[in-house]
N, C-alpha and C positions, 0 to 999 in steps of 0.2 A: 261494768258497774260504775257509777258515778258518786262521790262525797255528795252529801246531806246536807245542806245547810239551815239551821235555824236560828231567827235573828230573835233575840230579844231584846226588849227595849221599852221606854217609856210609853203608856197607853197614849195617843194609837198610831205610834211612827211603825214599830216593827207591821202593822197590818198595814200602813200605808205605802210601805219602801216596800213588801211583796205585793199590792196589785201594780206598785209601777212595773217592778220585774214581770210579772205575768204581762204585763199590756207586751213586751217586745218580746219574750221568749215564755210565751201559754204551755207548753212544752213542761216545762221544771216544775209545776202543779203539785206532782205527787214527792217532790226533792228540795222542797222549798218553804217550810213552816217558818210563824209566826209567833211571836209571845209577847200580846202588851201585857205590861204589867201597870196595875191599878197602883194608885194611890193606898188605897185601907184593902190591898190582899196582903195577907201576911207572907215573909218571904217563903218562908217552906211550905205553904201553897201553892207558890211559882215551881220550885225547886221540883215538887212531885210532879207537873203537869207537866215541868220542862222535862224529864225521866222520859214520863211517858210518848213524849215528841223525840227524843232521840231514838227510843227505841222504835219505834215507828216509822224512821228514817232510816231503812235498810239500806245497806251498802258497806263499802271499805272503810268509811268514817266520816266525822260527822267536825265542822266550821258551825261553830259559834260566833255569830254575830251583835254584837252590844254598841247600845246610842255612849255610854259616858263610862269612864275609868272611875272606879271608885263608889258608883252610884248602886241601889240595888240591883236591877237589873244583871250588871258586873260580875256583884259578888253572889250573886245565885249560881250564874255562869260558871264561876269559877269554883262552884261547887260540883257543879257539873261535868266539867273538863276533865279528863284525865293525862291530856299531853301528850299521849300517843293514839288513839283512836278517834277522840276527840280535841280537839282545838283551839282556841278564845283567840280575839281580835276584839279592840275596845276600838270606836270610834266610827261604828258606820255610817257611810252616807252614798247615795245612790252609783255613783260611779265605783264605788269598791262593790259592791252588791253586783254591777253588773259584768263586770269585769268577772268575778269570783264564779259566776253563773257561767258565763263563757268559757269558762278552764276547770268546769266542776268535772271533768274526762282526768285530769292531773292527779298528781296523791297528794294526799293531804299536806305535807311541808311544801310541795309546790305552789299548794291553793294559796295559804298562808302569804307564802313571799307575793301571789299576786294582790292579794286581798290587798296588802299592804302598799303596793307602786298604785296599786287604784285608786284606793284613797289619796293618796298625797299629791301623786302627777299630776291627777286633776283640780288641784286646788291653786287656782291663778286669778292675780287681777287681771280684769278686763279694760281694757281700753274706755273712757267715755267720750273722747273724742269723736266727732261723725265721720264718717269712712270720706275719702278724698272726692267720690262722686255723689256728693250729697254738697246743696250747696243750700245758703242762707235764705231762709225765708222772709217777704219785706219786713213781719212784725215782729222778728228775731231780734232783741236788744243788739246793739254793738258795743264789744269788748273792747275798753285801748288798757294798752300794756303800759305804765310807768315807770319807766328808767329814770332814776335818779344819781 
């Protein structure tokens, strides 16, 4: 059996961050809910429906997934959670999501710790430099460097 994951989050990232996951692993469909939350739903609205998606998510235990600490979304969650069967994680974004999906076979504290290298690891500057075989175009302004 595999952990459950269900993301909630600001309308409509948690539905947009699960059809990414589904585009690369279609597989997790029935292990893999959604929860945007509106603007004018009230939270214990959320709170019920998010109930009835845990429980619907059969298995060993259930990764909560949340856009913002603090935010509702969060604190529904975290009404939700119980710390041992279920789980919270604030801060998702597609490489924790996928990552978490790839180790959702783990237990739940192992999910967690990945959940969490996922998110972070993958958060890098990128170079804007052009790669060394890439050379200047003639209408490419030219840069001079001033030393003073």
């Amino acid at each position: 059996m595999t952990i459950g994951i269900l993301i909630i989050a600001h309308a409509p990232l948690a539905s947009a961050l699960r059809a990414c996951v589904l585009h690369v692993f279609p597989e997790v469909e029935h292990s893999l809910y959604a929860l945007d939350v509106t603007a004018n739903e009230p939270p214990q609205d959320t709170l019920a429906t998010a109930r009835i998606m845990v429980e619907q998510l059969d298995g060993p235990g259930v990764l909560v997934l949340t856009d913002v600490f603090g935010a509702t979304p969060c604190n529904v969650a975290q009404k939700l959670v119980d710390g041992v069967h279920s789980k919270l994680v604030a801060g998702v974004n597609l490489p924790m999501l996928l990552r978490t999906v790839n180790y959702r076979h783990e237990s739940l504290d192992l999910l967690v710790a990945r959940a969490l290298a996922g998110g972070s690891q993958c958060i890098m500057q990128v170079a804007v430099t052009a790669p060394l075989n890439q050379t200047k175009k003639p209408h490419d302004p030219i840069h001079h460097d001033h030393h003073q």
